[in-house]
C-alpha positions as CSV (number, residue, x, y, z in Angstrom):
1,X,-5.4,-36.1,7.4
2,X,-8.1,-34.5,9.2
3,X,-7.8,-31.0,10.8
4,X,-9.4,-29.6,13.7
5,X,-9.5,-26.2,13.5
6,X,-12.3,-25.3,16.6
7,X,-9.4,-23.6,18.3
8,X,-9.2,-21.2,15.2
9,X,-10.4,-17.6,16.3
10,X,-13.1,-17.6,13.2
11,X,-14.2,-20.8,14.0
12,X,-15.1,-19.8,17.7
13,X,-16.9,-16.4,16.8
14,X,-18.7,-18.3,13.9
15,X,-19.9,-21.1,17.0
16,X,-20.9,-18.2,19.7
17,X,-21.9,-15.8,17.5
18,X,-25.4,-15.8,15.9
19,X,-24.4,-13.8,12.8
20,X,-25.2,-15.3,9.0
21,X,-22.1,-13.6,7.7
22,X,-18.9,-14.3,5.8
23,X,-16.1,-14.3,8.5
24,X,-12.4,-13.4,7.2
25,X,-9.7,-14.7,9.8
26,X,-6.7,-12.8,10.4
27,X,-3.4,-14.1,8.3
28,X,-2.8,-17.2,10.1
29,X,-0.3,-20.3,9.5
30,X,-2.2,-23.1,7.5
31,X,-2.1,-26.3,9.7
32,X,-1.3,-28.9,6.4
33,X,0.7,-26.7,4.4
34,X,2.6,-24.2,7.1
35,X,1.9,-21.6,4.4
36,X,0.2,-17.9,5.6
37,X,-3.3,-18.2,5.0
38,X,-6.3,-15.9,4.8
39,X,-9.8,-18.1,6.1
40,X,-13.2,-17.0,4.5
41,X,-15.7,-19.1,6.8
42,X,-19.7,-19.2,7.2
43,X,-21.4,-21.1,10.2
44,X,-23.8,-23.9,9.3
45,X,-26.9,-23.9,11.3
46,X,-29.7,-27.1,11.1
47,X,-33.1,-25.5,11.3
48,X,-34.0,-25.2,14.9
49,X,-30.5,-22.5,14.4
50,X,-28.1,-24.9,15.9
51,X,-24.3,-24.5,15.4
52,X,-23.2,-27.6,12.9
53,X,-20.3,-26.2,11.3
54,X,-18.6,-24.3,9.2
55,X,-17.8,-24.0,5.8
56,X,-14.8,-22.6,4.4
57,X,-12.1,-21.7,1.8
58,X,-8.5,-20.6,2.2
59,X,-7.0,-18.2,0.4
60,X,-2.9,-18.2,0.6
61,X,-1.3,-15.5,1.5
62,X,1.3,-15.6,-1.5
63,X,-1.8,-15.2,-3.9
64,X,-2.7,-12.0,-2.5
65,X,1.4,-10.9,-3.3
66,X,1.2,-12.1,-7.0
67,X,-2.2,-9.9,-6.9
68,X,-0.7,-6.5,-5.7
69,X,2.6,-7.2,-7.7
70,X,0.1,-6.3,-10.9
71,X,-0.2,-2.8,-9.8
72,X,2.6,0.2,-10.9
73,X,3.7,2.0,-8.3
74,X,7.5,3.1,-9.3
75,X,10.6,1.9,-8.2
76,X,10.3,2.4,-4.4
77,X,6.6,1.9,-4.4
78,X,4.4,-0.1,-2.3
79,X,1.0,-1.4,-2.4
80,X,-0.4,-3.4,1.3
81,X,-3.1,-5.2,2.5
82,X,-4.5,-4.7,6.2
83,X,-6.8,-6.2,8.5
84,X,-8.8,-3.7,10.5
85,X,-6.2,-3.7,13.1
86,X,-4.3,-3.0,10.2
87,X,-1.3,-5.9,10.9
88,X,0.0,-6.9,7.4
89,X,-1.8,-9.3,5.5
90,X,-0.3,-8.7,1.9
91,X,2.6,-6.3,1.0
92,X,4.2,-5.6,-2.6
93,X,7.4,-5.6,-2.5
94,X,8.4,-7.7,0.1
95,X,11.4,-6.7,2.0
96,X,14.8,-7.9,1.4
97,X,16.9,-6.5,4.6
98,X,16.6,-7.2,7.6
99,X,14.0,-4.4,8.4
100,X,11.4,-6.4,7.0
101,X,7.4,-6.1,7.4
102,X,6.0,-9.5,8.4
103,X,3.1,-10.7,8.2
104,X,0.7,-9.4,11.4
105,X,2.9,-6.6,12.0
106,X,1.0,-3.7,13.0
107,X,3.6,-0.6,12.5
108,X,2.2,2.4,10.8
109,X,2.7,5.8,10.1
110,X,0.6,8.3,12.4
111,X,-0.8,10.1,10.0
112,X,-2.3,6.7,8.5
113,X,-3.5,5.7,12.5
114,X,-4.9,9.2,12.8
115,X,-6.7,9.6,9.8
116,X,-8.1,6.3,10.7
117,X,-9.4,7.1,14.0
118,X,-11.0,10.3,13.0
119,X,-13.5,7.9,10.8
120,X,-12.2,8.5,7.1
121,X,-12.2,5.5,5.1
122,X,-10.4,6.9,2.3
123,X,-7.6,9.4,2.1
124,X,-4.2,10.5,0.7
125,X,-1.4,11.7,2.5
126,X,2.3,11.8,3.0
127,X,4.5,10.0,5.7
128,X,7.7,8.2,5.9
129,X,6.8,4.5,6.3
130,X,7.8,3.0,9.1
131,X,9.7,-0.1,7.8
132,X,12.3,1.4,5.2
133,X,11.8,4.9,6.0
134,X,11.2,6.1,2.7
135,X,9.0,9.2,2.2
136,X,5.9,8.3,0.1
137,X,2.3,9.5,-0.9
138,X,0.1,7.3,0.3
139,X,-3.7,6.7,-0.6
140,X,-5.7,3.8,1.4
141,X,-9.1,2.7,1.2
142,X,-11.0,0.6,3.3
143,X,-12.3,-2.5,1.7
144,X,-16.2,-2.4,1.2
145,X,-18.0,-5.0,3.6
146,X,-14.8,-6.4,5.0
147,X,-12.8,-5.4,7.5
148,X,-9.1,-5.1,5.6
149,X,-7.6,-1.6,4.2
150,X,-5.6,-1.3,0.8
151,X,-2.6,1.0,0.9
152,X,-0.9,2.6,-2.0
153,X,2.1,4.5,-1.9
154,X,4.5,6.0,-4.5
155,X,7.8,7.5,-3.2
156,X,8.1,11.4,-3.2
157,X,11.1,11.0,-5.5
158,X,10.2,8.8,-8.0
159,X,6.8,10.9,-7.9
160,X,8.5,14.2,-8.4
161,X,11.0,12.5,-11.1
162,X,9.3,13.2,-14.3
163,X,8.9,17.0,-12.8
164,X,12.7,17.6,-11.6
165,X,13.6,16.2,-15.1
166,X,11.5,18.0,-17.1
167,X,12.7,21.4,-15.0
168,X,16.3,20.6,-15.5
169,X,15.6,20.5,-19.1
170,X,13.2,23.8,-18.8
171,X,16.3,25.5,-16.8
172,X,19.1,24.4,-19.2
173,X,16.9,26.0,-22.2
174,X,16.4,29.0,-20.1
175,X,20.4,29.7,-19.3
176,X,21.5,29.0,-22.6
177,X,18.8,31.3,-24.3
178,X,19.8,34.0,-21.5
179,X,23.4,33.5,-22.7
180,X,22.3,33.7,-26.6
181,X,20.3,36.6,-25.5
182,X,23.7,38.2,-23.2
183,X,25.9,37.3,-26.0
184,X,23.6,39.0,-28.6
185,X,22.8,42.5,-26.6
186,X,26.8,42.4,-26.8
187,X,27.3,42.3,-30.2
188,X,24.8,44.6,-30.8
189,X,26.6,47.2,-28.2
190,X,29.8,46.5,-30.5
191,X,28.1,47.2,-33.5
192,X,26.5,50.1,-32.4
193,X,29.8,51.5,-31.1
194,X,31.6,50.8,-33.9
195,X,28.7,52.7,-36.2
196,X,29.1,55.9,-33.8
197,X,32.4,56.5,-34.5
């Protein structure tokens, strides 16, 4: 069936707006399939620069998840997409409980929102995130020539895991070669008591 779609945001800028760029919507819900969506859309102009149409391609929003489900970021990880408002396009994991991130929402840690409004486009830091209130590192990046962000974060524990391991193992060494060490000095005392008298 044929789809009007001239009340969609992109499609209105694209009309008004004299600009020969790619235009990338904001998640919105496809209007055959109900699905989230992701609209990439140029204008069409005739040659006197008249407005014709449009020309477009949808990308589901589901896509984007199997995408960001390739990359490892431990058990309690996360990886996010983010328009320049940064609402949730695209988040791996998706949530099971009922503190869930949808898609749109717009809930942030400050230090992401501040390190964004001082101008950085790339940066990592730590924060608890908002949703799950798990502590993570964090690195984001701002997508070149489109206005979306890409978060990573790892949590601190499963970051620090390898290290606390590894430092248990260190300190168990340590105590028993202070003991063999203890246990030795007192053998030695015996023996050398024994040998003075």
């Amino acid at each position: 069936p044929l789809v009007s779609v001239a009340d969609r945001e992109y499609f209105r800028d694209l009309k008004s707006q004299n600009v020969d760029k790619l235009v990338v919507s904001r998640p919105l819900k496809g209007r055959m399939t109900g699905n989230w969506v992701l609209m990439f859309a140029r204008a069409i102009r005739d040659p006197g620069g008249r407005f014709t149409g449009i020309v477009a391609a949808t990308l589901p929003i589901r896509n984007l998840n199997q995408i960001l489900s390739g990359f490892e970021v431990g058990r309690r990880g996360v990886v996010n997409l983010r328009d320049a408002d940064l609402r949730l396009i695209a988040r791996f994991p998706e949530q099971q409980d009922g503190n869930r991130a949808e898609i749109g929402d717009a809930r942030v840690s400050e230090a992401l929102r501040s390190r964004l409004n001082s101008g950085q486009s790339e940066a990592t830091y730590g924060a608890i995130a908002p949703f799950d209130q798990v502590e993570r590192i964090f690195s984001f990046r701002k997508v070149d020539r489109h206005p979306m962000h890409v978060l990573a974060g790892i949590s601190t524990d499963d970051f620090f895991e390898d290290w606390r391991n590894t430092a248990s193992h260190i300190s168990g060494i340590v105590i028993l070669l202070l003991v063999a060490c203890n246990l030795a000095v007192v053998l030695f005392y015996r023996q050398w008591r024994l040998a003075r008298q």
